[in-house]
N, C-alpha and C positions, 0 to 999 in steps of 0.2 A: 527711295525706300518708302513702303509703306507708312503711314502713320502708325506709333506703340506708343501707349498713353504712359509707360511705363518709362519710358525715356525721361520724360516729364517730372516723374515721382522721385526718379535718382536724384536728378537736377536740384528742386526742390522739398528735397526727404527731412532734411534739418529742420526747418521753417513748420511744415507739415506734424510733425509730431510735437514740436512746443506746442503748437496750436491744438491739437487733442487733446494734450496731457492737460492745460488752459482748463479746457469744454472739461473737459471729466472731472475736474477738479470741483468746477462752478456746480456740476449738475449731483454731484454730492453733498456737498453742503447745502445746494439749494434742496433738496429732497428727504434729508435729515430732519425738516419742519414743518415738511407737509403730509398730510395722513392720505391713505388708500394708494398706500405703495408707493416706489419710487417716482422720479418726477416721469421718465421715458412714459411706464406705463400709464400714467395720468395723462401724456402728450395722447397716449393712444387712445384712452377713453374720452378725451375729450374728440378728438377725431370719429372714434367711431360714436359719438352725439350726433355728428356733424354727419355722417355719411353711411347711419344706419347701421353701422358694425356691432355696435351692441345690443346682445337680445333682447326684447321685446315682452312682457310679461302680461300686459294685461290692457286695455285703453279705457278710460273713464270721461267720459263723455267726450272722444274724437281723440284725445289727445290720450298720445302713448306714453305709458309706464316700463321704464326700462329696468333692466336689473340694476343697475347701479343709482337710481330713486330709490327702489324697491329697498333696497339696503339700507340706504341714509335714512328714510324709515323706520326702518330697523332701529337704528342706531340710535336716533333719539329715544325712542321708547323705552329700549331698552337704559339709558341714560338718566331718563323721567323714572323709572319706575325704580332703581336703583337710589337715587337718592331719597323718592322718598320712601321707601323700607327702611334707609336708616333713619330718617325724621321721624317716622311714629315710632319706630323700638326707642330711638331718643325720649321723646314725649310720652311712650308707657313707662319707659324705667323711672322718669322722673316721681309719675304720681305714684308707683307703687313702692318707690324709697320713703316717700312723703308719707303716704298713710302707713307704714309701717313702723319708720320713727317715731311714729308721734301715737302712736297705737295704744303707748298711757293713759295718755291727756286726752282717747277719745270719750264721744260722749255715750253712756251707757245703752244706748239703742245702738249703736253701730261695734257692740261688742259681737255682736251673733253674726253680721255677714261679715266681720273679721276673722271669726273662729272657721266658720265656713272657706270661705278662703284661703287661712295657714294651710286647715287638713288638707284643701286637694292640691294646692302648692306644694304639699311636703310628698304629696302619693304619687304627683304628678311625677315628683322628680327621684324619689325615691321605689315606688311600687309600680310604675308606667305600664307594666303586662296587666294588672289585674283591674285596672279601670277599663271600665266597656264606655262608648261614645254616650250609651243613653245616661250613664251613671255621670260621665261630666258634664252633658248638657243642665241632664236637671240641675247639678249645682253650681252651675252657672245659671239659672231659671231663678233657682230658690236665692242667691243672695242677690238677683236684683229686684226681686220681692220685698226680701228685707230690707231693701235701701230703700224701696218708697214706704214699707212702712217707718222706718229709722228718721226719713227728712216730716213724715209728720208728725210725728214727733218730739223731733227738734223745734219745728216751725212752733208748735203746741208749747215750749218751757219756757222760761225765762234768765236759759243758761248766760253769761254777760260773755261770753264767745261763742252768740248763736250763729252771728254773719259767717268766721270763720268753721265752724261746725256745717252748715249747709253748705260750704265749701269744697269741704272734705267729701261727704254725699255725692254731688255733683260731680267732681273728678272720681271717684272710686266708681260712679254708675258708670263714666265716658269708660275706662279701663276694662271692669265685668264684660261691656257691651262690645266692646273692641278683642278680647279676648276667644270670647263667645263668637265671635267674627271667623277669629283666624281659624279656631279651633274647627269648625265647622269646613270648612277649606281645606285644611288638612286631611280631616275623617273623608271627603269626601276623591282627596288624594287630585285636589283643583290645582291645575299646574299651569295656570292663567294668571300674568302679573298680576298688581296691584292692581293697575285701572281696568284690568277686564283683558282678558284674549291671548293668545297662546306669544309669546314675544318675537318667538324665531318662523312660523308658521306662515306660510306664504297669504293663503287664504284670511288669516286674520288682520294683518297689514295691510288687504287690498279694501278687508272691511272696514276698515280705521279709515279710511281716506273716504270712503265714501261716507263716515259720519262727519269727517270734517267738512266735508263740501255740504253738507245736510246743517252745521255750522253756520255756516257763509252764507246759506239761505236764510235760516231763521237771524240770521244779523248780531252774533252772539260775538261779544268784541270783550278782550280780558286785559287791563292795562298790569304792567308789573306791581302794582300796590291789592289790585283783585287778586293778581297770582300768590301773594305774600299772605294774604288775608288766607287764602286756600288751604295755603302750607300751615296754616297754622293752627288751621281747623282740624288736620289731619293729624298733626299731634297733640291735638287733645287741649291748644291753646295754650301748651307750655312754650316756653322760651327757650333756647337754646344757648349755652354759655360759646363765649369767643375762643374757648379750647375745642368744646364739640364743634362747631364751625366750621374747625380748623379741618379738623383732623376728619370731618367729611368728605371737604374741600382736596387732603389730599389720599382716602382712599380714593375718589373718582378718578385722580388723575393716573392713579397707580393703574386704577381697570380702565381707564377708557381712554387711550391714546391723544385723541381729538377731542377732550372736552374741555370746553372755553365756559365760562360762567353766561354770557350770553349766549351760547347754543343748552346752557341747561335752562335758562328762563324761556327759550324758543317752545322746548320740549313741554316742559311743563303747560304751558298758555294752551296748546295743541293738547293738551291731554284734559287740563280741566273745561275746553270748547266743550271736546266729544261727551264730558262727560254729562255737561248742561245741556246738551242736543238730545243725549241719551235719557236725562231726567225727563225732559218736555215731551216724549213721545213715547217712553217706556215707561217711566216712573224709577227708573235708575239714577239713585243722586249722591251713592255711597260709594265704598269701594265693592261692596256686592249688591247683589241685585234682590230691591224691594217690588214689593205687588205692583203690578200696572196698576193703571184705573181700570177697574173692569167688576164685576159679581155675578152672580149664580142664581137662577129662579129654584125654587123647592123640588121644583117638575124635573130639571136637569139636574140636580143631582140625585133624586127619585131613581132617574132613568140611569146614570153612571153608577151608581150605588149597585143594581140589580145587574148590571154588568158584572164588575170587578168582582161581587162578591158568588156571584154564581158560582158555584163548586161540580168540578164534573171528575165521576170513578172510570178510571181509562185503565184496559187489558193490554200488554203488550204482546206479542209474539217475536220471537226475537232471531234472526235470520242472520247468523255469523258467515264476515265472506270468506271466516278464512276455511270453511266446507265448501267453496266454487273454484279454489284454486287448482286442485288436480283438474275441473273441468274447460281447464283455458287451454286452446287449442292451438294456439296461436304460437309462433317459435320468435321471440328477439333475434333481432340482426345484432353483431358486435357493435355497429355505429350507434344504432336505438339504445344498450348497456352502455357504451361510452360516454354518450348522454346523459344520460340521468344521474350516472355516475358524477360526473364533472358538474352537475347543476346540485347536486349533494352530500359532495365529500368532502366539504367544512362543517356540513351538519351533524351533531351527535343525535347520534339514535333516543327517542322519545316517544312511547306507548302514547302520549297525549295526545299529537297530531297525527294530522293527515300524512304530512310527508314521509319518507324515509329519510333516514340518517348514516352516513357509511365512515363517519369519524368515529375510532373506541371511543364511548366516556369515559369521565372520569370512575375511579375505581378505590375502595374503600376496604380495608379488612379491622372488624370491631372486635376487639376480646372483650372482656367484664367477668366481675365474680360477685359472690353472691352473700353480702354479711350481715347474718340476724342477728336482732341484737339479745336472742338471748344464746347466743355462742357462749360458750364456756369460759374467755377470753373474757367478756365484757360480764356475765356472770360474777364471776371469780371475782375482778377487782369492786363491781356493786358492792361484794357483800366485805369486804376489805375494806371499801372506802365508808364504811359505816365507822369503821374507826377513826379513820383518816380524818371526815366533818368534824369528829369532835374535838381531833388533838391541833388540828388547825386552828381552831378560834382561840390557843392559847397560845402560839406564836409560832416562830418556826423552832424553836430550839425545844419543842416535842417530838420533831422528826427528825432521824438521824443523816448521815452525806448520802446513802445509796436511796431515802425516800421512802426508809419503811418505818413505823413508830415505834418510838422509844417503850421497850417494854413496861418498866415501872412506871411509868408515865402514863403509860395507855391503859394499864391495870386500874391506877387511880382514877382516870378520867369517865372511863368506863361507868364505874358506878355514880357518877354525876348524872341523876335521870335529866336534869332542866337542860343537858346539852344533847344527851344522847336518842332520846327522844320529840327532839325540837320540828324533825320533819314528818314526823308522825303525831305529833299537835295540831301541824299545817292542814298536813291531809282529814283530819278528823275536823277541821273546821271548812273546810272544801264540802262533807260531807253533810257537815247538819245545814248549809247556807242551801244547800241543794232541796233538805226537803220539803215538802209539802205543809206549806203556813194553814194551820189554822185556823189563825184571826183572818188571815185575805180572803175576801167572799168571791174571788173565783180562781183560787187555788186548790183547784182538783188533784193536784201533782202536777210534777214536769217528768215524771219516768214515763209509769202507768198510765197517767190519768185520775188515779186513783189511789186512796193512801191505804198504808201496809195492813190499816187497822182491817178494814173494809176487803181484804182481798186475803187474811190467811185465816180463812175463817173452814170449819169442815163443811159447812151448808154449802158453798158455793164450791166446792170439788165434787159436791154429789148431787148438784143441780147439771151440772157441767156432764157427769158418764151419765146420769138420767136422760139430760135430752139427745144427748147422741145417740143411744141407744134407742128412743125412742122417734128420733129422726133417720134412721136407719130404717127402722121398721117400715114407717108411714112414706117414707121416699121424699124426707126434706131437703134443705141444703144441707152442704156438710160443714157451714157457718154456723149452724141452730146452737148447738151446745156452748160455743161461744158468747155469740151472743146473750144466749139465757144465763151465764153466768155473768157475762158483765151489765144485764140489768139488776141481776141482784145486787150485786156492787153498788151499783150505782144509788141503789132503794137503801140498801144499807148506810151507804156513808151518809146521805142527808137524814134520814134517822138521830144516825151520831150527829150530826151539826146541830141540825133543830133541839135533841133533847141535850149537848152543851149548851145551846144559846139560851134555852127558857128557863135552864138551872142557872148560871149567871144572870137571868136578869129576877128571878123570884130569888137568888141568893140578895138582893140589894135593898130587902127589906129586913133583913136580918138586922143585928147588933152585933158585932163594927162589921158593916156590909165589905170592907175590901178584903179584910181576914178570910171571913166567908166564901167569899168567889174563890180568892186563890186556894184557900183547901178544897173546895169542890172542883174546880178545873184541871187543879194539879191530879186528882182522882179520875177523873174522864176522859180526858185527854192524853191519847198515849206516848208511851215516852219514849226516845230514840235509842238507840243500843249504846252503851256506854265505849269509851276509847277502848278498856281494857279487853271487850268483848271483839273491838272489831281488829285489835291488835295484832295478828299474823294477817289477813288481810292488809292492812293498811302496811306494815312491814315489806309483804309481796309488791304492794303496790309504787311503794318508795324506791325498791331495791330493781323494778323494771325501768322505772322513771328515768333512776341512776345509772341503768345498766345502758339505754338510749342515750344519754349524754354521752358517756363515756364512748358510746359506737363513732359517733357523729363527730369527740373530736379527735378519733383515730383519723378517721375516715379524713377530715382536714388536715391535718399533718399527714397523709401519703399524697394529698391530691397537691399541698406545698413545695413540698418533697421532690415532686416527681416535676414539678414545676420549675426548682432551681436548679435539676439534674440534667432536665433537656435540650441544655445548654451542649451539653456535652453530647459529641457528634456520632460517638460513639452507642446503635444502639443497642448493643448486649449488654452494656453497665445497665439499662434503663430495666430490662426484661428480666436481668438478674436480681433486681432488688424488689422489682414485682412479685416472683417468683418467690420470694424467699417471707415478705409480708406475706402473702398466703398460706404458705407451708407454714408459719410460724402460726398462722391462726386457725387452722384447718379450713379456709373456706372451702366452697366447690366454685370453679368458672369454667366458661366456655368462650366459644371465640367464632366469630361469622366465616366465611371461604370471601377472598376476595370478589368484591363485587359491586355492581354502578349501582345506584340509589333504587331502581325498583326492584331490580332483581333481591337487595337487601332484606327489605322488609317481610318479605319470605322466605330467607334464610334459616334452616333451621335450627341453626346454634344461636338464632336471636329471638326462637320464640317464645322463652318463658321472659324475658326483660320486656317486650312489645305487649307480653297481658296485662304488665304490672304498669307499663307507662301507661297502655289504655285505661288501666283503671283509675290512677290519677288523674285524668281528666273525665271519668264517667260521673257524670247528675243525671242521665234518665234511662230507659231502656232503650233505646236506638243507641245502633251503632255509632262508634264516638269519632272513628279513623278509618272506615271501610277500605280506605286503596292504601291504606300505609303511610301517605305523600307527609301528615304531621310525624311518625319514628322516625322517617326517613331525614327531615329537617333537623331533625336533635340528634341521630347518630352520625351524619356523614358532614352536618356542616356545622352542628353545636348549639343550633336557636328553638326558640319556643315558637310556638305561633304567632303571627304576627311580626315578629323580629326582622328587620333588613336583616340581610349578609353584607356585614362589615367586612370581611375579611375570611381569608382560607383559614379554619381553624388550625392549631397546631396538632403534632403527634403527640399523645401521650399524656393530654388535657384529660384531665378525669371530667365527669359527669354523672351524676348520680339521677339515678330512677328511685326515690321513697316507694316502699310499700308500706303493711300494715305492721307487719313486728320486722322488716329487712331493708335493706338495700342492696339494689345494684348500682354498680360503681362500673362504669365504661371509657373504654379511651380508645381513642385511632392508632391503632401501630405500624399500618405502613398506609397511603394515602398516593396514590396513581394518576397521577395528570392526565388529560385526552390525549389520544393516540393519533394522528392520520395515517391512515392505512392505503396502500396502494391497489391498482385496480385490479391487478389479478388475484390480491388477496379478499378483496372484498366483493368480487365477481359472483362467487354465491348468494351473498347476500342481496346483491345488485339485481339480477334475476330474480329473485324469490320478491324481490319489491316492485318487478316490473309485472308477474305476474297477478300478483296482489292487488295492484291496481287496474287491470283487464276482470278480475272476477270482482270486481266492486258493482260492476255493472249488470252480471250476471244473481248479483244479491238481492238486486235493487228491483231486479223484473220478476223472483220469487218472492218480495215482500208486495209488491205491487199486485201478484198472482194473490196471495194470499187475503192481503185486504180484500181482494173482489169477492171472496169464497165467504170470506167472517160476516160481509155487510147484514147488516141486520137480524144476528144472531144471538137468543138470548144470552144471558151468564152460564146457563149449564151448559149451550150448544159450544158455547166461545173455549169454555175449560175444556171440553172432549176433543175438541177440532187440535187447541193448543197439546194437548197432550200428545196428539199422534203422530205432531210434524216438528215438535221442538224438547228438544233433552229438556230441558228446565223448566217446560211446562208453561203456561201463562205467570206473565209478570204481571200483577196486582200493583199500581201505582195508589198513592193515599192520595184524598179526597184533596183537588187542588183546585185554583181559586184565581184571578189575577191578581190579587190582593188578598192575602192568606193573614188571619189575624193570630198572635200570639199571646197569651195568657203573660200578665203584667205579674208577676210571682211579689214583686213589691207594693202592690195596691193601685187600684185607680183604674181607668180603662186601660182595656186592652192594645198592644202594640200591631203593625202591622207589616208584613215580609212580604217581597212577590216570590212567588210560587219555587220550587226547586222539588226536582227530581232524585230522592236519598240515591248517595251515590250506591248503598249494599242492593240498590235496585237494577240500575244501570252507572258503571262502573264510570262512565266519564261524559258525561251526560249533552254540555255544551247547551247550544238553543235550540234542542229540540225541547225545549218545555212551552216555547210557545207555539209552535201549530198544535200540539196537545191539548195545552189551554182552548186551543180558539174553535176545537170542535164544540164550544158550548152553543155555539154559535147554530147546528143544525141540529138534527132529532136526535135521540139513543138510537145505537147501533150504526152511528155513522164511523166510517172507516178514514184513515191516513198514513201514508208512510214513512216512517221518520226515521233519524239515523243519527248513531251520538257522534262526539266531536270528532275522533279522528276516524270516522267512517270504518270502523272494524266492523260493527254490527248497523245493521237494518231491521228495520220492525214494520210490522203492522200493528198500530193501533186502532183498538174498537172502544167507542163510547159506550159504558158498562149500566149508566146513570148521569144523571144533574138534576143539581140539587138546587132551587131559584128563592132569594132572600123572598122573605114577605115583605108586605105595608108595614107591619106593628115592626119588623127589627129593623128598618129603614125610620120610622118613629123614633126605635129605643136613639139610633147611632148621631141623628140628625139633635135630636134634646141632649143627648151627650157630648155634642162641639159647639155645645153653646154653656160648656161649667167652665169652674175655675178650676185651675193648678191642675193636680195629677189626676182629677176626676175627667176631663175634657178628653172626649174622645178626636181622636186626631186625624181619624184616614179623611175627610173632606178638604185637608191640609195639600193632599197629596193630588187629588183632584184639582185645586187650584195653583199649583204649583206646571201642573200639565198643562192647564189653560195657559197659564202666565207664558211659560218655555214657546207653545205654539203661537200665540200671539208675538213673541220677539221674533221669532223666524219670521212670520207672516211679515211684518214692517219691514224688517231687516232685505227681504224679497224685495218687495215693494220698491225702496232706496235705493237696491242695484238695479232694477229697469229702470225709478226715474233717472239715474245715476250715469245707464248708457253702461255698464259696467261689463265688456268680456275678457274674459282670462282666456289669454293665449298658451299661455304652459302655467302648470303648477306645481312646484317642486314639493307640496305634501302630499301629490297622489291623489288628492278629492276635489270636487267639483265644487267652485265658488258658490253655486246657485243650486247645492244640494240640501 
C-alpha cells in the first residue's frame, strides 16, 4: 500500500495533541508580555527583517527603514512627548497655585500684573467667545511688562523678603511666557507635539531621524542627569511631589502598553539631541521656534515692503458653468454614472466643493416666535411690580399665598415716597453722572458734544433754516446748515466757559471770595431739570427696564421647562405646551420647511430671525454673514462662531436671538440624519453632476475667450464689455494688497491681514485671491482667469489700477517697528518670520541630501523633499 501520512497521526494522535495543547499554552503566556502583537506575529516580523517581507518606507543613507522602525519611532515620540505635557502642566499649576496663594503678602508692584492676570483668567474661562487672539496676546505682552517693571522695583526697595519677592517675579514671568507660548499654538490651531512635528505623520518621523543622525555628527551626547536637568527646565524648575510621580508613572502605562521607564529616558535623550541640533543650526532651543541667526538690510525690506503693500483695483467678469450645461453634447454610459456614483455616494451634497455629493444630508426644521418685550404680558405685570418692589422690602407676609399684595398693606406702603420712588432716584442719579461737567476742561458733553445751554437757543435754529436755504440757493453741500449751526455752538459755549471762568476768578477778590463764586456760578451755570420734572420720563424708563426683566426671566423658565420635559419621548406633550405659552401670551411665530443647512438660511420662514441675528453681530457697513454659513451654525447645530461641535444638539433646546426692544426664541423640532440614497434614486442627480463637470471646461474656454477680448481695456470699456456678456455686470473687487493693513480701533499702529475676497463679492471665494493679487506683478489692464473654490463659476479678471507705496510710507512703517508697546508697527515681523520659515526648509533640504534620504512610500500623501 501506498504511503498515508495519516496512518501515522492515528497511531500517534494522543501524544500529538498534548504536545500542541503544551505550544499553545507557552505561546500565550509568553505573548501576554510582549507588545506589537502576539508572539506568532512577532515570529513573523522578525522573519520578514530577515527576508525582506516587511515594507520598506524610506532608506537614510543606504540603510532601509521599515515600517515597523518607522513605528517604534513613533512610539517613542509619541511617549516623550506625552510625559512631558504632563511635567510642564505639573510645573505651571504649581507656580500659579504659588502666586496666587500668596497674592496677599505680594509686594505692591506685582499687584497690577496680578490684577491683569485674575481678569483674563476669569474671561478666559468664563467669557472665552468674546476674547479675540489680539486682545489676549497683548495681555499677555502687557503683564510681562509689568513684571520687568515690578522686579525693578523690587530689586530698588529694601523689602526684608526682597530675595523671596524676586522669586515670585521670576516664576510668574517663566508662567506669562509659557502661557503666551501655548496660547499662540492654539490660535494658530499647531497640532505639532511638544518638541516640534506632527507625531503620527510619516514625513515628520523620517525628519526626526534625519536630525538625529545630524546629532551624531555634531557629537551631541545627553547623560541621564543632562536629561533630568532638561525635564526640569521644562517645568519651570519646579519639583514634582512622589504623588505626581506616581500617578504619571501610572497614567503612561495606562496609555502606553510598552512603556518601561528606560525606554521613556530613551525617548526623551533622542528628543532633547534633536532638539540641541535644531538650536545650533536654526536657532530652535524651545519648545517653539525662535529667530535663526540671520537679519535684513534697509534695501530688502524697502524692496518686500513695495511688494506686499502694493494695492491693485481688479474687475471681474464672471462666467457661471452652470449656463454651458445644456451645451454638453456628450451622452454618459451607465458604467461612466455607476462610477461616479460609487466614487460619491458616502458623500453629502455641499455647495462648497468641487465634488458632487449623492448622500441626503442632514435635515433640520426650526420654529421660533417672536417676544417683545413691551407685549402686554410683561407690560401689565411692569407696572404691577411697581407695587410689588415696594411691599417686598417689608417681608413676605405683605404678599398674600396666590402672590398678589395685601391690600391695606399695599395702600400704606404706597404712600412711603423713600420706597416707592427708590428706582427713580437711581435713574435720576444715572442721569446727572451722564452730564456734561462743567469744571472738566474737556467736557464738551458725551451726548451732543455740546451742552443743552449752548444748543436750545433760537439763534442757532435760525442760523440752521438760514443756511440751508441759502445753501440751496448758491448749490452747497447739503451739510452747510449743519454745520453753520454747530459752529455757533460751538462759539457759543466757550463764550459761556470763558465769561464763567473770568467771573470766578474776579469773583476772588471780593470779601469772603468763596460766598461770592458760589452765588455767581450757581447764577451762570445752568442747572439740570429737577427729578420731579423728569418724573414720567424716568417712570417710562424704569417700567421698560422692568418690563425686560421680567421678558428674559419668562423666556428662562420656558427654555428650563422645555428642557426637563424633553425627557419625555413623547413629542406632542412638548408642542402642546409650546403652543399653549404663546397663546397665553399672544406672540406671533413661524417655522422653517425642512431643510439641510444651506438651503436654511434661505428659508423663508427664517427671514425676519436671520436680520435680527445679523444685526447682532453688525459694527460696520459690510456685510456681516453673506452666505449664511454663521445662522446656519446657531440654528442647525446650536454654536456661535468659532465654537467646535461638541455634540448633536438636542430637540427643543431653546436659543434666543436678542434684538433691540424683542426676542426670538428658536428650537429644533424635528432633526433628520443623512440618508444614503440608492443609484436609481439618485440617477438624476448623478447625470446632472456628470454633466456639470463636462461644461466646466466649456466655462473655462469662454472665460479664457473673454480675458483675450477685456486685455487692456480702460474702466469704462471694461464696465460696457461686462455689461453686455454678464447679468451682474462687472464685479468690483476692493483695493487689495498682499498684506492688507487694518485700522487698530484701540490705539497704536496698525494691524495687518492678507488679502480676502468679501464673500457678498464672490460667494465662496477659495485661492483665487492670489493670482489676483499677483497681477501687481505686470502693467494695468492685464488679464487672468480664475475660478472660486468649488468651480461653479469662472471669471476673467482685469487689472482696473495699482497703487505702489512710496519712500516717505516705507519711512513712516520702517521708524514705526522700531517703538515700544502698542505704538510699534509690526508687519516687518511678518517679513521675518518668512525669511526665518524658508531658511528652515532650506537646511532642512539640505540634511536630506546630506542625509542620503529617499522615501519609498508615504502614508501622508506628500513628498519628503517638498
Amino acid at each position: 500500500m501506498a504511503f498515508n501520512p495519516f496512518i501515522a497521526f492515528r497511531r500517534h494522535q494522543k501524544t500529538i495533541f498534548a504536545t500542541m495543547a503544551i505550544v499553545c499554552m507557552g505561546l500565550f503566556v509568553v505573548s501576554s508580555g510582549v507588545g506589537g502583537g502576539d508572539l506568532l506575529q512577532q515570529f513573523g516580523d522578525w522573519a520578514g527583517r530577515r527576508t525582506g517581507g516587511v515594507e520598506t518606507v524610506a532608506t537614510l543613507g543606504g540603510k532601509k527603514i521599515d515600517v515597523i522602525a518607522l513605528r517604534e519611532t513613533q512610539f517613542n515620540r509619541q511617549l516623550a512627548n506625552a510625559y512631558i505635557n504632563m511635567a510642564s502642566g505639573i510645573g505651571m499649576g504649581k507656580i500659579q497655585g504659588q502666586i496666587l496663594s500668596q497674592r496677599e503678602k505680594a509686594d505692591p508692584a506685582m499687584q497690577q500684573p496680578l490684577r491683569r492676570f485674575m481678569n483674563l483668567y476669569v474671561q478666559m474661562q468664563m467669557q472665552p467667545d468674546q476674547l479675540t487672539p489680539e486682545v489676549v496676546l497683548g495681555t499677555y505682552a502687557a503683564i510681562l511688562q509689568d513684571l520687568q517693571m515690578a522686579r525693578r522695583a523690587i530689586e530698588a526697595g529694601s523689602a526684608p523678603d526682597k530675595a523671596d519677592q524676586l522669586r515670585n517675579v521670576s516664576d510668574f514671568f517663566l508662567l506669562i511666557d509659557r502661557q503666551r507660548v501655548l496660547f499662540q499654538k492654539q490660535m494658530l490651531r499647531d497640532r505639532d507635539g511638544y518638541f516640534g512635528g506632527d507625531l503620527n505623520k510619516t514625513e515628520d518621523t523620517l525628519d526626526f531621524l534625519v536630525w538625529k543622525q545630524q546629532a551624531d555628527k555634531l557629537g551631541v551626547i545627553m547623560t541621564d542627569e543632562d536629561v533630568g536637568i532638561a525635564v526640569q527646565n521644562e517645568m519651570l524648575y519646579q519639583k514634582p511631589t512622589a504623588d505626581e510621580v506616581r500617578a504619571m508613572d501610572a497614567r503612561l502605562r495606562q496609555q502606553f502598553r510598552e512603556y518601561t521607564v528606560d525606554r521613556l529616558n530613551h525617548a526623551l535623550r533622542d528628543e532633547f539631541r534633536v532638539r540641541t541640533a535644531k538650536a545650533a543650526l536654526l536657532g530652535e532651543s524651545t519648545m517653539v521656534r525662535t529667530a535663526p541667526p540671520m537679519s535684513a538690510t534697509p534695501d530688502e525690506l524697502a524692496n518686500w515692503y513695495k511688494d506686499v503693500r502694493t494695492t491693485v483695483r481688479v474687475g471681474l467678469i464672471e462666467v457661471p458653468v452652470q449656463n454651458f450645461v445644456a451645451k454638453v453634447t456628450d451622452t454618459p454610459t451607465d458604467a461612466d454614472l455607476k462610477a461616479l456614483y460609487d466614487k460619491h455616494k458616502a458623500d453629502e451634497f455641499d455647495p462648497r466643493v468641487e465634488r458632487p455629493g449623492f448622500k441626503e444630508p442632514r435635515k433640520v426644521k426650526v420654529d421660533w416666535f417672536l417676544a417683545p418685550q413691551d407685549a402686554e404680558v410683561y407690560t401689565a405685570a411692569a407696572k404691577r411690580d411697581d407695587v410689588y418692589q415696594a411691599l417686598r422690602q417689608f417681608g413676605s407676609a405683605a404678599i398674600t399665598g396666590d402672590g398678589t399684595p395685601a391690600f391695606a398693606l399695599g395702600a400704606a406702603m404706597l404712600a412711603h415716597k423713600a420706597v416707592v420712588e427708590a428706582p427713580l432716584d437711581e435713574l435720576y442719579r444715572e442721569y446727572l453722572q451722564m452730564l456734561p461737567s462743567w469744571t472738566s476742561p474737556i467736557a464738551f458733553g458725551p451726548r451732543s458734544g455740546i451742552h443743552d445751554s449752548s444748543v436750545s437757543r433760537p439763534e442757532n435754529f435760525a442760523i440752521l433754516l438760514g443756511s440751508s436755504i441759502a445753501s440751496g440757493a448758491t448749490g452747497g453741500g447739503p451739510f452747510a446748515g449743519l454745520l453753520a449751526m454747530e459752529g455757533r455752538m460751538v462759539v457759543r459755549e466757550c463764550r459761556d466757559r470763558a465769561r464763567i471762568g473770568t467771573t470766578a476768578i474776579l469773583a476772588g477778590a471780593l470779601d469772603p471770595a468763596p460766598l461770592a463764586i458760589d452765588a455767581i456760578l450757581s447764577e451762570l451755570i445752568p442747572q439740570p431739570p429737577t427729578e420731579a420734572n423728569l418724573r414720567n420720563l424716568l417712570l417710562e424708563r424704569h417700567r421698560t427696564a422692568l418690563a425686560t426683566r421680567i421678558m428674559n426671566a419668562d423666556l428662562q423658565s420656558l427654555a428650563a421647562e422645555l428642557t426637563k420635559r424633553s425627557k419625555d419621548s413623547d413629542k406632542n406633550n412638548l408642542e402642546a405646551y409650546i403652543n399653549e405659552f404663546i397663546h397665553a401670551r399672544k406672540f406671533s411665530r413661524g417655522n422653517s420647511s425642512l431643510a439641510d443647512r444651506f438651503a436654511i438660511v434661505n428659508d423663508p420662514g427664517l427671514a425676519d430671525p436671520r436680520k435680527s441675528f445679523n444685526r447682532m453681530f453688525t459694527n460696520t457697513g459690510n456685510p456681516v454673514d453673506p452666505t449664511g454659513a454663521t445662522f446656519a451654525d446657531y440654528v442647525v447645530d446650536g454654536r456661535f462662531p468659532g465654537q467646535p461641535l461638541r455634540a448633536k444638539p438636542e430637540l427643543f433646546r431653546v436659543q434666543f436671538i436678542p434684538g433691540e426692544s424683542s426676542a426670538y426664541v428658536l428650537w429644533r423640532s424635528e432633526d433628520r440624519e443623512p440618508r444614503a440614497v440608492s443609484f436609481d434614486e439618485a440617477k438624476p442627480r448623478v447625470v446632472e453632476a456628470w454633466k456639470f463637470d463636462k461644461a466646466r471646461g466649456l466655462a473655462k474656454a469662454d472665460a479664457e475667450r473673454i480675458a483675450a477680448e477685456v486685455k487692456g481695456k480702460n474702466d469704462v470699456e471694461l464696465r460696457d464689455f461686462a455689461g453686455k456678456v454678464s447679468p451682474g455686470g462687472l464685479i468690483e473687487l476692493p483695493a487689495l494688497a498682499v498684506w492688507n493693513s487694518r485700522i487698530n480701533f484701540a490705539g497704536g499702529a496698525p494691524g495687518y491681514e492678507p488679502a480676502q475676497i468679501p464673500q457678498d463679492k464672490v460667494r465662496y471665494p477659495g485661492g483665487m485671491v492670489t493670482p489676483i493679487v499677483d497681477l501687481r506683478k505686470q502693467p494695468v489692464g492685464a488679464t487672468t482667469v480664475v475660478h472660486d473654490y468649488p468651480r461653479t463659476n469662472y471669471f476673467a479678471a482685469a487689472l482696473m489700477s495699482k497703487d505702489e507705496p512710496t519712500p516717505e510710507a516705507f519711512r513712516m512703517v520702517y521708524k514705526a517697528s522700531m517703538q515700544p508697546g502698542q505704538m510699534r508697527d509690526g508687519l516687518f515681523d511678518i517679513f521675518y518670520g518668512e525669511r526665518q520659515e524658508a531658511y528652515r526648509r532650506d537646511v532642512l533640504k539640505q540634511l536630506r541630501e546630506e542625509a542620503r534620504l529617499v522615501v519609498l512610500k508615504n502614508d501622508d500623501k506628500t513628498s519628503a523633499t517638498e
